[in-house]
MIVEX-590164 format. One line per field, with one value per residue (C-alpha): x, y, z. Coordinates in pm, 1 decimal. Layout:
xx: X:...
yy: Y:...
zz: Z:...
//
This chain:
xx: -3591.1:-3588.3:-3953.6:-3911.6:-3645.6:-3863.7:-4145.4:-3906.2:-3730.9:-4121.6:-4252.4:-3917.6:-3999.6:-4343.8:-4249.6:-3999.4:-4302.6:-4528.2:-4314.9:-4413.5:-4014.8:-4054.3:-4397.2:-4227.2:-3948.7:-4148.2:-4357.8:-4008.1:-3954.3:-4306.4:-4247.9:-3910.3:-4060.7:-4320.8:-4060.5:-3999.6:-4347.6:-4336.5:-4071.9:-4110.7:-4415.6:-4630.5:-4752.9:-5095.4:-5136.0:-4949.1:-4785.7:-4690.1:-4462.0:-4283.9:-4239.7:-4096.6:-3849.7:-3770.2:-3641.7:-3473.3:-3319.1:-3190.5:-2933.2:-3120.1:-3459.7:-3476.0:-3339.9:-3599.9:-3861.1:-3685.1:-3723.0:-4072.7:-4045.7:-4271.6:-4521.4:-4410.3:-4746.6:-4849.6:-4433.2:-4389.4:-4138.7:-4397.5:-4661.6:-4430.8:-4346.4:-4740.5:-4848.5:-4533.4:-4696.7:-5027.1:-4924.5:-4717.7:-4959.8:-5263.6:-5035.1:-4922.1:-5243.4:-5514.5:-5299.2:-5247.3:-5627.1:-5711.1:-5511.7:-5622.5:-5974.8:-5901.1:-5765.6:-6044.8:-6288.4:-6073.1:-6090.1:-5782.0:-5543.4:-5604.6:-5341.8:-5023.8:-5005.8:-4631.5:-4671.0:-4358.4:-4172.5:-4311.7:-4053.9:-4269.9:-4518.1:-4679.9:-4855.9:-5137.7:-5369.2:-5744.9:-6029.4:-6374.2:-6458.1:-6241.7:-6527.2:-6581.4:-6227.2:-6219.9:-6526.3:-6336.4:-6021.0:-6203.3:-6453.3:-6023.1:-5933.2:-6179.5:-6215.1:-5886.6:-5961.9:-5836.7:-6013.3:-6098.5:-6265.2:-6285.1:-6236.7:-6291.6:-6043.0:-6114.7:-5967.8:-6204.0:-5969.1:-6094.6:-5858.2:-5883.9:-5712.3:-5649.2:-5522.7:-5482.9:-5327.7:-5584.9:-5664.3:-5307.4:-5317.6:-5700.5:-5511.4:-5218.4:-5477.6:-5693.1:-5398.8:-5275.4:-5573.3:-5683.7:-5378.6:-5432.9:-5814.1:-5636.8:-5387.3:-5673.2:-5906.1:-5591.7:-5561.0:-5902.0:-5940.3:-5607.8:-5772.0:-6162.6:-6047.9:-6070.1:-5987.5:-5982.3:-5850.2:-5971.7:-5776.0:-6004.9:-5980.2:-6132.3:-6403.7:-6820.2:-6648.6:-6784.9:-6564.5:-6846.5:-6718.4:-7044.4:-6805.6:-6500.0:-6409.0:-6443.9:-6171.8:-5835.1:-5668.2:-5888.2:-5740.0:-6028.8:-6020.4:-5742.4:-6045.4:-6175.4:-5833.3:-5851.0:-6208.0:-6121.9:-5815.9:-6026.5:-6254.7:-5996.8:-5846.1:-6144.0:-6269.1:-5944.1
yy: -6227.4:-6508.4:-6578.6:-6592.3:-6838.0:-7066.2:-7068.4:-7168.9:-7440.7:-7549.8:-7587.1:-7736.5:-8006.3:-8044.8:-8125.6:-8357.2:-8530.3:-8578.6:-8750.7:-9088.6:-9148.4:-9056.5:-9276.4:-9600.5:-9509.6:-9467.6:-9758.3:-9945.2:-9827.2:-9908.3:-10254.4:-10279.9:-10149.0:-10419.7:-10674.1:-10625.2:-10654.8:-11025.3:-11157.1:-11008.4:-11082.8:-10774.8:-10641.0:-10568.0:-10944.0:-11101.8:-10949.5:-11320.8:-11366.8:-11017.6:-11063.7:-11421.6:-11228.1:-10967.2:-11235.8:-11466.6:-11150.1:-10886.7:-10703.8:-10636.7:-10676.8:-10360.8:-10186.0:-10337.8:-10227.5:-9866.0:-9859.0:-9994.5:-10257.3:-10463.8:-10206.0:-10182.8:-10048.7:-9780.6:-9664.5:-9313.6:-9403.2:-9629.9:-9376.7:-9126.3:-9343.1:-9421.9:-9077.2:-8963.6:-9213.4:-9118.4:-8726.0:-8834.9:-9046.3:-8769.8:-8503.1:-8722.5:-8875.0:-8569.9:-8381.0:-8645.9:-8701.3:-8378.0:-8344.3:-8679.0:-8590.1:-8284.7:-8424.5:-8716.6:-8411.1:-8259.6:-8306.2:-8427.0:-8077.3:-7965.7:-8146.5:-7978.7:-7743.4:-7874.8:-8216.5:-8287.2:-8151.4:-8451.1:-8744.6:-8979.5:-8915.1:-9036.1:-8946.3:-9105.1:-9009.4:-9070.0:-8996.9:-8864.0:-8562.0:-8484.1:-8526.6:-8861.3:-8955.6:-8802.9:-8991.4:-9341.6:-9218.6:-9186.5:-9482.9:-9650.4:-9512.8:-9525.1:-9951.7:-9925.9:-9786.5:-9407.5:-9100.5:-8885.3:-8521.8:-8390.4:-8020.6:-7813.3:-7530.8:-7145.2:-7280.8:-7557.5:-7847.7:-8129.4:-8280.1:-8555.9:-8567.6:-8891.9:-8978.4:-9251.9:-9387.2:-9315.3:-9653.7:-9746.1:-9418.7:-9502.5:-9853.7:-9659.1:-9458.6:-9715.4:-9897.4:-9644.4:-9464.5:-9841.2:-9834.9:-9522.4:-9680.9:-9970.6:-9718.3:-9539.1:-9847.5:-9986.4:-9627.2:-9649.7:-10021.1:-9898.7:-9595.5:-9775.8:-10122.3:-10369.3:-10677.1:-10942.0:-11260.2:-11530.4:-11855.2:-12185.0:-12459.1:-12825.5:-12855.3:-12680.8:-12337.3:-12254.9:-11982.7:-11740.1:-11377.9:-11127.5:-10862.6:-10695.5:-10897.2:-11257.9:-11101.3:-11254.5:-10980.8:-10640.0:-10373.4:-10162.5:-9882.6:-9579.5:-9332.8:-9457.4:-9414.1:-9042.8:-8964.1:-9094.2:-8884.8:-8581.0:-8690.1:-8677.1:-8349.0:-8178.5:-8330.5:-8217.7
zz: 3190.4:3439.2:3405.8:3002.5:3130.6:3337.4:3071.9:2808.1:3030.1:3158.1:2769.2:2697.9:2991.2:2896.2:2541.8:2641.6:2876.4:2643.3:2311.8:2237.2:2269.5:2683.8:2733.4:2620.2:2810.8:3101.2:3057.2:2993.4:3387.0:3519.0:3421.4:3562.3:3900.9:3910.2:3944.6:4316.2:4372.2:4213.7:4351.1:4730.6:4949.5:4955.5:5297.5:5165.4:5031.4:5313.4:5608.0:5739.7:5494.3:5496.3:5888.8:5788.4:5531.3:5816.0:6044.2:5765.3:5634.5:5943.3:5688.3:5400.0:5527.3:5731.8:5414.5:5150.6:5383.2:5364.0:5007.1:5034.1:4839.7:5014.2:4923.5:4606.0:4477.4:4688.7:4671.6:4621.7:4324.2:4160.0:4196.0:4082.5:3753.4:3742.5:3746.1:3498.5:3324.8:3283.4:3231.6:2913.0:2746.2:2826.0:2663.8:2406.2:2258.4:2356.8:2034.5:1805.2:1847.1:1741.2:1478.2:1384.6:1360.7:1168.8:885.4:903.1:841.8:598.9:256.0:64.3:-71.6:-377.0:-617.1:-715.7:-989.4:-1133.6:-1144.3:-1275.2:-978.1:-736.9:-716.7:-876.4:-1160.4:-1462.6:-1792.7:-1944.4:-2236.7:-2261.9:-2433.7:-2284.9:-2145.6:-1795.2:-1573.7:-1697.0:-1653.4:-1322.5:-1191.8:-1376.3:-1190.6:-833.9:-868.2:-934.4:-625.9:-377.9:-446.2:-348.4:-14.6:-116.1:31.0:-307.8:-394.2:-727.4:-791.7:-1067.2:-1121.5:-1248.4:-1593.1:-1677.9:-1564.0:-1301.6:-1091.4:-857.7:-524.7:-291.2:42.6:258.9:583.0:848.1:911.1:1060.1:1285.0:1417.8:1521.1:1689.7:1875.5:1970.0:2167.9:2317.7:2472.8:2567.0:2757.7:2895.0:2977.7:3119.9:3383.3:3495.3:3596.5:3792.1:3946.1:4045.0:4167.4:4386.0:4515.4:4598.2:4599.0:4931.4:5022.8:5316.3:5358.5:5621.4:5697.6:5641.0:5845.7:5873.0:6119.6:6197.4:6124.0:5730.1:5711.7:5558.5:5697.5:5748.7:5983.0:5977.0:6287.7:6120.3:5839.0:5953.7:5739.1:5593.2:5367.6:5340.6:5005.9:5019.8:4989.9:5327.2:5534.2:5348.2:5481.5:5824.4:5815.7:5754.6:6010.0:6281.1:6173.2:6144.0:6540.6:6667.1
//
């Protein structure tokens, strides 16, 4: 009974996750989280400046630092929002794009039997045999960008069935999985990117860096720091 519980409560969560209603909310809060990191100096980009802050600011200083927000992106709540993030819109958009393709491969449905039962409908009489007007009918249709199949039923009678739509959902798609595209190339230029920064001064000195040593400030890539950390732990 409890585990029935937990698996309704997890597919409950995970449903909740990934709606398109939850991703823009937690977009909404990724951008809201990125403010900090504008408006305070970053101790990645400049650690002069957040020592300068520290001292100009000895009450809330100490507590910004706390909260990390002068490393606002590699926080654990901004990574937690990130990867929140990421998890919503690969739940969300994996299933639409299924579906999506589904119906691209699908013909249109058969056309309703009653007719006169949909909320809008019309009559019109012509003369020619119905394969003729069905072709007339589709060759309409399709000029107009309509997705069309013509089926003959057990009793002799052609109908002609249309569809469209598709384009605005490929557009919807497209965004949002280049946004996706986008989240994962930052996530990766976090977790492999570097960076150094050396202080240029008149005089001989051309300021062209070929060490480690020449770097006034080096933040090497994430990864590295990981495989020296397994390095240690596995010499100890």
């Amino acid at each position: 009974m409890i585990l029935a519980d937990l698996v309704r409560l997890a597919r409950g969560f995970w449903r909740s996750l990934t709606s398109m209603r939850t991703a823009l909310i937690l977009l909404l809060l990724l951008a809201i989280a990125a403010v900090p990191g504008s408006l305070l100096p970053q101790r990645n980009v400049n650690p002069e400046n957040v020592a300068a802050y520290l001292r100009a600011h000895p009450g809330s200083g100490p507590w910004l630092d706390r909260l990390s927000f002068f490393d606002v992106y590699s926080s654990a709540w901004f990574s937690a929002i990130y990867l929140l993030l990421f998890v919503s819109l690969v739940g969300c958009l994996v299933p639409r794009l299924r579906h999506h393709l589904r119906n691209l491969l699908t013909p249109p449905p058969p056309a309703p039997g009653r007719l006169n039962r949909l909320p809008h409908t019309a009559t019109r009489t012509g003369t020619g045999a119905p394969t003729e007007v069905a072709a007339q009918l589709r060759a309409a249709l399709r000029s107009q960008r309509w997705r069309t199949t013509v089926r003959t039923e057990d009793g002799g009678a052609v109908t002609v069935s249309a569809e469209k739509g598709y384009v605005k959902e490929t557009g919807n798609l497209v965004f949002h999985f280049a946004l996706l595209a986008l989240l994962i190339g930052v996530a990766v230029g976090s977790w492999y990117g570097w960076h150094g920064n050396r202080i240029l001064v008149a005089g001989p000195d051309s300021g062209f860096c070929d060490t480690v040593q020449q770097y006034d400030d080096y933040h090497g890539a994430r990864v590295a720091d990981v495989y020296r950390w397994l390095e240690d732990a596995n010499s100890k």
